[in-house]
C-alpha positions in Angstrom: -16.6 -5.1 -36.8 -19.9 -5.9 -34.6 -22.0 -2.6 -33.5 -20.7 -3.1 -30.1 -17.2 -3.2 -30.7 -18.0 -0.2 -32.8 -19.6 1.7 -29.8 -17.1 0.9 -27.6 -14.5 2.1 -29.9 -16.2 5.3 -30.3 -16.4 5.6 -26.3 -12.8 5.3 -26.2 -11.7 7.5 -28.9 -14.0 9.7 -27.1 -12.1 9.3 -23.7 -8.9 9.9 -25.2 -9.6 13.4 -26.6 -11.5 14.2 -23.3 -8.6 13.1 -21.0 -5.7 12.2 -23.3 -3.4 8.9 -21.5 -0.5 10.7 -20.5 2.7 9.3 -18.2 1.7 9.9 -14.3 5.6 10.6 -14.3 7.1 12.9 -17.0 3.6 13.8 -18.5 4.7 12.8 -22.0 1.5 11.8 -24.0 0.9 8.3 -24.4 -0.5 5.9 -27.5 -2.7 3.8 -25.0 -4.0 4.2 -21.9 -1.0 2.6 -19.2 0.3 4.3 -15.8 3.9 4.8 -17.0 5.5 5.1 -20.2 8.0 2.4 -21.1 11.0 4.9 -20.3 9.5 5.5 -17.0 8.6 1.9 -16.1 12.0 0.3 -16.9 13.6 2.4 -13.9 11.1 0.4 -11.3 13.9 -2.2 -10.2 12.6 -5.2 -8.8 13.4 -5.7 -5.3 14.0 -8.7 -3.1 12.0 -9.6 0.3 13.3 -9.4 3.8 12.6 -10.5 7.0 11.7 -8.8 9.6 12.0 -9.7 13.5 8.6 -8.8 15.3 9.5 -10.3 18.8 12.3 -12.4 19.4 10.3 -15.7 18.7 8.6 -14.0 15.6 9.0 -12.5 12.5 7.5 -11.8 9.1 8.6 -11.2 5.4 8.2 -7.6 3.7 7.6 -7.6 0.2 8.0 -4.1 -1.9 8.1 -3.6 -5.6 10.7 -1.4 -6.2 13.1 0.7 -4.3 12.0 4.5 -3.3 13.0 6.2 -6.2 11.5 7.9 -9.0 8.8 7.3 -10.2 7.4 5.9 -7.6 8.8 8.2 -4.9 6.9 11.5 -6.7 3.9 9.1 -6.8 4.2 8.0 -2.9 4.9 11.8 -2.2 1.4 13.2 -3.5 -0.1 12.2 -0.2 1.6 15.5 1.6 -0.7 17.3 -1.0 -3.7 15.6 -0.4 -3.5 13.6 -3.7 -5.2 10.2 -3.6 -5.1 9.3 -6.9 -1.5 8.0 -7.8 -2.4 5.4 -5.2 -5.2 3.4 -7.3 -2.2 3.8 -9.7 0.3 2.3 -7.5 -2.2 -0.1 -6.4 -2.6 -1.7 -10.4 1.4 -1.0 -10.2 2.3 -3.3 -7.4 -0.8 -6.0 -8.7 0.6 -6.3 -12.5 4.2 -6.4 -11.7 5.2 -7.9 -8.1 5.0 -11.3 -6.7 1.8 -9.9 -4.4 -0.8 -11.7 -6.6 1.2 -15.3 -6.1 0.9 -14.7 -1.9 -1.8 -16.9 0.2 -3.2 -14.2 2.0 -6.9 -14.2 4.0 -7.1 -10.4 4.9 -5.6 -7.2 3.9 -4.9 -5.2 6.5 -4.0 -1.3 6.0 -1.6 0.8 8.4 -3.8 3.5 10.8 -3.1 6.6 10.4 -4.2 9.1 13.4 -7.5 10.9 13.1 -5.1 14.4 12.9 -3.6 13.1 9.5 -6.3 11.8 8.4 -8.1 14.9 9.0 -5.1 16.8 7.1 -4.8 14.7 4.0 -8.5 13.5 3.7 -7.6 9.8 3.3 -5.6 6.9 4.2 -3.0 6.0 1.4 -2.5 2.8 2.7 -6.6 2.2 3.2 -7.0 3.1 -0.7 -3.8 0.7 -1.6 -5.4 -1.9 0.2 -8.8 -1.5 -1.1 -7.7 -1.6 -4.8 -5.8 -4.6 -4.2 -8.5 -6.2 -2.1 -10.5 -5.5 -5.9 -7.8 -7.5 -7.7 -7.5 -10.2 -5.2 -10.9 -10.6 -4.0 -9.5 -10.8 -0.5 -11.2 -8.5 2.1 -9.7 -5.3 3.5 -9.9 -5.8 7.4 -10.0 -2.2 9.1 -9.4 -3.2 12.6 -6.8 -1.2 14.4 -6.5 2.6 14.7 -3.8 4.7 15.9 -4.4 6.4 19.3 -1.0 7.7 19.7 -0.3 11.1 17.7 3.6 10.0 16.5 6.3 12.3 14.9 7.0 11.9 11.5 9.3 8.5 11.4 11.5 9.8 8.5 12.8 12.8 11.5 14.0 10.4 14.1 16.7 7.7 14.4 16.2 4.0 14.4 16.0 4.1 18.5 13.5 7.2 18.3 11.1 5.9 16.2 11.1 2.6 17.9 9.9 4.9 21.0 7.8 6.8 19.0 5.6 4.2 17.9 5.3 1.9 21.2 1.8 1.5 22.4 0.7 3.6 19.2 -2.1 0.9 17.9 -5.0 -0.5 19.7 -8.0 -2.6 18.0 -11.3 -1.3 17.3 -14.0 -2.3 20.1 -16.4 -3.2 17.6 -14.0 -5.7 15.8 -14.7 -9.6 16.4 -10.8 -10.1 17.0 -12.1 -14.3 17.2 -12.2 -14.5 13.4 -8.6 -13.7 12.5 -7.3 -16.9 15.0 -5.3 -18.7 12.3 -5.8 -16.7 9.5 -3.1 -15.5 6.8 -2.8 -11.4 7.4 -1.2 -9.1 4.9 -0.1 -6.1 6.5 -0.3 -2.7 3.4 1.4 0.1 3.5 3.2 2.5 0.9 6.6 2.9 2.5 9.0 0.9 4.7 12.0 2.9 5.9 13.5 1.1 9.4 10.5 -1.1 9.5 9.7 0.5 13.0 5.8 0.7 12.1 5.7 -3.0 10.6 6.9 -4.3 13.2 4.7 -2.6 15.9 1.9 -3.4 14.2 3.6 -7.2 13.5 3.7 -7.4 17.1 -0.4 -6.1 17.8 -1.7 -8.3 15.3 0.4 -11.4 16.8 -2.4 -10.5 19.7 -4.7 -12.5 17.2 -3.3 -15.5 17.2 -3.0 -15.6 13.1 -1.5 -18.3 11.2 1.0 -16.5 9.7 1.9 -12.5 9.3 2.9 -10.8 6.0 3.5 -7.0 4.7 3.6 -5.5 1.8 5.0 -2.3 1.0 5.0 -0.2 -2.6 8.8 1.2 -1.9 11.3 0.2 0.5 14.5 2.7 1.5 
């Protein structure tokens, strides 16, 4: 063994007593570093794509990983406590084990959230998914819309509700050049899909652009 590798062993030994790797889940101490013990990851089901109808001419597929369930729920749920960091986890989650890293995708474009939520969490889960992703992909996170309409919690209304609730809800940045995303492949992000009210809303926004094709990908679906 090389000096190096006997430094960098050291580091890591070192790492491990200073923050042993531990299941994000059921807390249950770990032999290496991973997100999930293998008891915890075997309940992440895979889950098939749908389509979605955006407008009655248009429509794009949804991709999740799994279904919203544990662990991934309680992970997804740590946003109402102002906890960003299951979502870097999520983010290597989704990467190493869904078909996201096989799409043809330009951009990567995260769902708003208004300036009151954001205000109240401190971040964007769907900002931080998206910019972890954009890391593994080397595809750039495109920041361009922002929602100017204060909306009711989605998971309180019915499917009709929440279809009014979120009409008119996203605008595009002034200082955006809209111009480069004419024929371009956007990814929508976001890290739950329950109707699909907010996809498609923001489907139909971004169709505005005049992209090539439109995409989303969610961590959970219901």
């Amino acid at each position: 063994m090389n000096l190096k590798k006997i430094i960098n062993f050291g580091i890591e030994q070192f790492y491990n007593i200073l923050s042993p790797p531990i299941c994000v889940s059921c807390r249950i101490y770990l032999n290496k570093r991973e997100i999930l013990c293998q008891e915890c990851f075997v309940k992440i089901k895979p889950i098939v794509s749908i389509e979605l109808e955006i407008t009655k001419t248009k429509s794009m597929k949804v991709f999740a990983l799994s279904f919203y369930q544990e662990p991934l729920r309680s992970m997804i749920m740590a946003k109402f406590f102002s906890n960003p960091a299951p979502f870097k986890q999520l983010a290597e989650l989704v990467w190493q084990n869904s078909a996201i890293s096989n799409l043809e995708f330009d951009y990567l474009v995260p769902v708003p959230l208004h300036w009151t939520r954001f205000a109240s969490r401190g971040f964007n889960q769907a900002y931080i998914l998206s910019y972890y992703l954009s890391k593994f992909s080397g595809k750039p996170v495109v920041d361009i819309l922002i929602r100017k309409k204060m909306t009711k919690f989605q998971s309180l209304l019915s499917k009709n509700e929440r279809d009014e609730n979120l009409k008119s809800a996203f605008e595009f940045k002034k200082s955006v050049n809209l111009e480069q995303f004419q024929g371009k492949k956007l990814l929508i992000i976001d890290d739950l899909m329950t109707t699909g009210s907010t996809l498609k809303h923001l489907g139909k926004k971004l169709c505005e652009l005049e992209p090539s094709s439109i995409s989303a990908f969610v961590v959970c679906r219901r």
